[in-house]
C-alpha positions in Angstrom: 18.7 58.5 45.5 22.1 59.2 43.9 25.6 60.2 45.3 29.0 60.8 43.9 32.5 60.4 45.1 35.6 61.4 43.5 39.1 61.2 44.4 41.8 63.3 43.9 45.8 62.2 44.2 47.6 65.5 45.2 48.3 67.3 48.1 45.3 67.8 50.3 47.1 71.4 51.4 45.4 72.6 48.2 41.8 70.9 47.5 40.8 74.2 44.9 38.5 71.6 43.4 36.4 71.8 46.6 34.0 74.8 47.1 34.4 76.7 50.2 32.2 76.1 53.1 30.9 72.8 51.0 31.6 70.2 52.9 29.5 68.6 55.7 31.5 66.3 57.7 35.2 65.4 57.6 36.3 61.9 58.8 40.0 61.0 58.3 43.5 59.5 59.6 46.2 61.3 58.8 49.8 59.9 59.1 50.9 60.3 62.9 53.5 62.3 63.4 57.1 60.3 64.9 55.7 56.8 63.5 59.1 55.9 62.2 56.7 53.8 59.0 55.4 57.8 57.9 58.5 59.5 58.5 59.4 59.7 54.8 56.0 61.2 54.0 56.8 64.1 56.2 60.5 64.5 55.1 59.2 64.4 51.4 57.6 68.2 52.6 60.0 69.2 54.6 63.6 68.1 54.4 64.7 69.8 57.6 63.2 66.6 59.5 65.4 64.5 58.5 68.0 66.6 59.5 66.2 66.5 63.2 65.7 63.3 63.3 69.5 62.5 62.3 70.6 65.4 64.7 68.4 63.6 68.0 66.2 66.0 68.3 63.0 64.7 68.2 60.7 67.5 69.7 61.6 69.7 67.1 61.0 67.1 64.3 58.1 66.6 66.3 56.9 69.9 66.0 57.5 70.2 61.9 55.8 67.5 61.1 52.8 68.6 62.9 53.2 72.1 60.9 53.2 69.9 57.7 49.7 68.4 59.3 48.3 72.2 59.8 48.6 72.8 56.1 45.9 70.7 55.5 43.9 71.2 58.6 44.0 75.0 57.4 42.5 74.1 54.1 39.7 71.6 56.4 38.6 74.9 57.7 37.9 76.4 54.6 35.9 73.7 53.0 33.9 72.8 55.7 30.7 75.0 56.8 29.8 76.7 59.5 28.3 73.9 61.9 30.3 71.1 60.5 31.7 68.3 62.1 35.8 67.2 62.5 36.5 63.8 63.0 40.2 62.8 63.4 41.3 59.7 64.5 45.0 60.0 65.8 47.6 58.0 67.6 50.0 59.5 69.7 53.5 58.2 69.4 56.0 56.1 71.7 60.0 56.4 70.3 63.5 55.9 71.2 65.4 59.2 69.9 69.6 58.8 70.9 69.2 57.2 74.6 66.0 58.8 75.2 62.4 57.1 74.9 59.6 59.3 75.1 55.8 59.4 74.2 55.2 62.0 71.5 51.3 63.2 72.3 49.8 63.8 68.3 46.2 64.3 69.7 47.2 67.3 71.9 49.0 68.9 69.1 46.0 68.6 66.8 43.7 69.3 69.7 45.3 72.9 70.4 45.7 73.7 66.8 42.0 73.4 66.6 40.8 74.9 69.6 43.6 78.1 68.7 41.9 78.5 65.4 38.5 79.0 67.0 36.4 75.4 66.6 34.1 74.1 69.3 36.6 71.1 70.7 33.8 68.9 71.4 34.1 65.6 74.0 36.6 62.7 72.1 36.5 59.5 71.8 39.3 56.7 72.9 39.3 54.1 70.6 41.0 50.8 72.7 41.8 48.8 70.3 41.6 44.8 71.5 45.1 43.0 71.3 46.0 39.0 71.8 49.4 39.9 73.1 49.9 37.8 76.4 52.4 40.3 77.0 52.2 43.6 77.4 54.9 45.7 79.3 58.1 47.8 77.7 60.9 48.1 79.5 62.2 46.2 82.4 59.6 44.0 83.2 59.4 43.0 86.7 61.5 45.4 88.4 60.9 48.6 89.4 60.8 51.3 88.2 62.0 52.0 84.3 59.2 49.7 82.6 56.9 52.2 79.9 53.3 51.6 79.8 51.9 50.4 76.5 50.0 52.6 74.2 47.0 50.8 73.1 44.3 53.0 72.9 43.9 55.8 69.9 42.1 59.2 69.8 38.8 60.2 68.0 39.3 64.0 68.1 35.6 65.8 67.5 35.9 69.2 66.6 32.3 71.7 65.1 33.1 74.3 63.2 32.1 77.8 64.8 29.7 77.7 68.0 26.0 77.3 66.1 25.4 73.4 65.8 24.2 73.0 62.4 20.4 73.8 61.3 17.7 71.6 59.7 14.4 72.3 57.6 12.1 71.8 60.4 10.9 68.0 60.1 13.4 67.2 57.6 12.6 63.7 55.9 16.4 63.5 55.0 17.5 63.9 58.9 14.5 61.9 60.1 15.2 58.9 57.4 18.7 59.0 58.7 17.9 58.7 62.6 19.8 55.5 64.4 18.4 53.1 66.5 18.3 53.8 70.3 21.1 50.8 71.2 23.1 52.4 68.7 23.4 55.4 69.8 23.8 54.4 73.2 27.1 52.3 72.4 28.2 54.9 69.6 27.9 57.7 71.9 29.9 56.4 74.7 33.3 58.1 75.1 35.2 54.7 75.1 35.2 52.6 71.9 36.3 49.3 72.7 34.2 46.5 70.3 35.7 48.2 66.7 39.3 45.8 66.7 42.0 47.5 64.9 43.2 45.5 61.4 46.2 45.1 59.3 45.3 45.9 55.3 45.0 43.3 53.2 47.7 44.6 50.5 49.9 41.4 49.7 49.6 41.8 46.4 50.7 45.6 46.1 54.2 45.2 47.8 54.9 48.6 46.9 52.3 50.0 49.2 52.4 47.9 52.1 54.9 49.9 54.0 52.4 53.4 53.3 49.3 52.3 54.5 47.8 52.6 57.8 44.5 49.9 59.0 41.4 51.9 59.0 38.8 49.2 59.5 35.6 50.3 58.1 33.5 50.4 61.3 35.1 53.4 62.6 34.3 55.6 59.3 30.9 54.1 58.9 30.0 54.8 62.4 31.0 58.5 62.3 29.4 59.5 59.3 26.3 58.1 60.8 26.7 59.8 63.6 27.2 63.1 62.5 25.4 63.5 58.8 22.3 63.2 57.5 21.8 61.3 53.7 22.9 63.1 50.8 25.6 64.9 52.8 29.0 65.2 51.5 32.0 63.8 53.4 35.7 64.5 53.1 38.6 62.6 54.0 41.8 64.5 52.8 44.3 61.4 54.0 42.1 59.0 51.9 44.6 56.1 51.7 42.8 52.8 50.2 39.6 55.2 50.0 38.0 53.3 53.2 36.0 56.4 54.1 34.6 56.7 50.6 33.3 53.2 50.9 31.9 54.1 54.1 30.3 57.0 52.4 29.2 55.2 49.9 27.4 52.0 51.9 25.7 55.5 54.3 24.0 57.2 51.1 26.9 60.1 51.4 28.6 62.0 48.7 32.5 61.9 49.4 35.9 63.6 48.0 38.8 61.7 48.7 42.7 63.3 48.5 45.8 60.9 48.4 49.2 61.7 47.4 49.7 58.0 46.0 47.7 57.1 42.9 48.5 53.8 43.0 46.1 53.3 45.7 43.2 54.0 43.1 43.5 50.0 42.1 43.1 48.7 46.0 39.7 51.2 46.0 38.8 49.8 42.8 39.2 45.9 43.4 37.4 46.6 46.9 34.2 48.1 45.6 33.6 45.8 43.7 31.6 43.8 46.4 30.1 47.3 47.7 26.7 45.2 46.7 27.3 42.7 49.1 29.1 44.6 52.0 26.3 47.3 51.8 23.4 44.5 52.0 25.4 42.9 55.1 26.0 45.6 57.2 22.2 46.7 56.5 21.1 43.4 57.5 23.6 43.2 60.3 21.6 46.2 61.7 18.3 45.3 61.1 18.8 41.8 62.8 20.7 43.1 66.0 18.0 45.5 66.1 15.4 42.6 66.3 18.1 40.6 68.8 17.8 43.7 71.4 14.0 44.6 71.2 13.4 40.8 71.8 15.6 41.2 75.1 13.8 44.6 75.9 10.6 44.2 75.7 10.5 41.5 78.6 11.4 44.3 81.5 9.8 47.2 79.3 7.0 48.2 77.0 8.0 48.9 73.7 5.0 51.9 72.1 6.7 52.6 68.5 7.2 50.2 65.3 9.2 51.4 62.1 7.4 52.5 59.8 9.6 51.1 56.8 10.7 47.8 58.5 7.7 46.9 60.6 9.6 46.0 63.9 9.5 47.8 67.5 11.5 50.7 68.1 12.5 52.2 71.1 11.8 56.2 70.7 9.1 58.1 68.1 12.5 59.3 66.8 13.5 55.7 65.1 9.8 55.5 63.6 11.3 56.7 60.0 15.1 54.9 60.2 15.5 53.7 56.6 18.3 52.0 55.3 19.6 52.4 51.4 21.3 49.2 49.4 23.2 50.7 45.7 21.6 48.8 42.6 24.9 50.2 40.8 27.8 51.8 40.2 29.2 53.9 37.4 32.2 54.9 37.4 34.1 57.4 34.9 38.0 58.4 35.8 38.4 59.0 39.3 34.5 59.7 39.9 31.5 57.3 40.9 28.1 57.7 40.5 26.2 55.7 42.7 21.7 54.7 42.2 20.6 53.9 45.6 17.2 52.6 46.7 15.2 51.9 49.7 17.0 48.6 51.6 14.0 46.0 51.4 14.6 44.2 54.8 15.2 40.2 53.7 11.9 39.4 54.0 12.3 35.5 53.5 13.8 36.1 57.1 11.1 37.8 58.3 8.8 35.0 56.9 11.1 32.2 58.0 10.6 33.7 62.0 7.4 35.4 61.9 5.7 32.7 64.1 8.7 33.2 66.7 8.2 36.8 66.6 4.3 36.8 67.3 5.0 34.5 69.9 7.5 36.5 71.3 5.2 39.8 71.2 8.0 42.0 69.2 5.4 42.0 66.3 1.4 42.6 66.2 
């Protein structure tokens, strides 16, 4: 299997480069709106924020930058097809304008821009990210009643594009190869997230960026585009940052574009996929061997019918008999563009040897 991914550095409010109705899923983080770190971002497209901001009026600054936001979730809409999936993880926002502190809520902004333009708003997701702060409160701590609740928790906003859910060749190999395991889906599907931890970016040697870039830990990508695409699909991420989404893309078999305003980003994406060998065959064998680390807890309460067909071990459901996993043998890369040669992930089978005695013993394999 091959893929490609290309990156563009301009202004995702115009992504001409895309086809219309082209593009399968859409996974992204944009800036969030009243984060005092973005605030130049939005003021470089509209100057009249800064005059807002300046001025104390924060629900009207509020309500620009989000119009900046709709430029690009306009041009979403035409890309995407009819069926596709919107993935948007967003923050809301807690500031101090003048005397007044106030939470400024970015997901129901986005929310009722999508629902007004005629999407499917589908169940979200709320991502609580873990923290090691003993403490906690805002405000005036013990007594009542001016103390703020924190804000720990962001939103993954799910949005389809139209009301048909998107159609399949009937026993499609690609959507079949591309199934999950049953655990999986039970922890991906739930609507609280709470074992991906938020991260910091590693950028101490690009000073110049460290103030414009937001943590996007690769879980959170990887885990959507699982969810909601097949292989060989093609994934957008129009806020593409240090191209984390890509890589995602890239590890799941996917085709991505990528649009970022700040080129200099390009040299983080290109030192970081450099290991895309290694981070592919670890979170493939990561899988695989949690897989095997659940069925061996299973199948003492409950008969287990199915095996993979590929990988040998039990599975759950006759829909996991074809899951196959893909490792890259290499990339190529030309510009801003990647190709990408894929091949079937061969499960580490001096592992399998190494334990096979434990397994028979255990009854997870015949």
């Amino acid at each position: 299997m091959k893929t490609e991914h290309s990156v563009f550095f301009k202004n995702s409010a115009d992504m001409d480069e895309i086809s219309s109705e082209s593009i399968d899923l859409i996974v992204t983080s944009p800036p969030y709106p009243m984060i005092e770190m973005w605030d130049e971002i939005f003021i470089s497209e509209n100057t009249e924020i800064k005059k807002l901001i300046e001025e104390q009026n924060g629900f009207k600054a509020f309500k620009l930058m989000h119009q900046e936001l709709n430029k690009i979730w306009g041009e979403c809409s035409r890309v995407i097809k009819k069926g596709g999936i919107i993935c948007i993880n967003i923050g809301d926002a807690t500031r101090k304008i003048g005397n007044i502190f106030r939470l400024y809520p970015n997901h129901v902004e986005i929310a009722n821009y999508f629902h007004e333009n005629g999407y499917i708003v589908l169940p979200s997701i709320l991502w609580r990210k873990p923290t090691n702060s003993p403490t906690k409160f805002m405000g005036s701590g013990m007594i009542p009643s001016n103390a703020y609740i924190t804000l720990e928790h962001e939103y993954i906003l799910i949005f389809r594009k139209g009301k048909k859910k998107r159609k399949f060749q009937p026993k499609s190999q690609k959507r079949y190869n591309s199934a999950y395991f049953w655990e999986e889906r039970n922890r991906w599907f739930s609507d609280i997230w709470s074992d991906i931890k938020g991260e910091s970016q590693s950028l101490e040697n690009y000073n110049n960026l460290r103030e414009r870039s937001a943590a996007f830990p690769i879980e959170l990508p990887y885990r959507l585009i699982n969810m909601f695409s097949i292989y060989g699909d093609n994934i957008l991420d129009p806020f593409w940052g240090t191209g984390t989404t890509s890589i995602a893309a890239m590890i799941s078999a996917r085709n991505s574009y990528g649009y970022e305003k700040i080129s200099d980003f390009s040299e983080v994406f290109n030192n970081n996929i450099k290991n895309i060998k290694e981070i592919t065959r670890t979170i493939n064998l990561s899988r695989l061997t949690n897989h095997i680390s659940f069925v061996k807890k299973y199948i003492k309460e409950k008969e287990i019918k199915y095996s993979s067909i590929k990988y040998k071990f039990p599975v759950v459901t006759t829909q996991e008999k074809n899951f196959l996993l893909y490792s890259i043998d290499n990339v190529q890369k030309s510009g801003n563009s990647y190709k990408i040669n894929h091949r079937e992930y061969e499960y580490e089978y001096e592992y399998e040897v190494e334990n096979r005695k434990k397994l028979i013993q255990s009854r997870l394999i015949p």
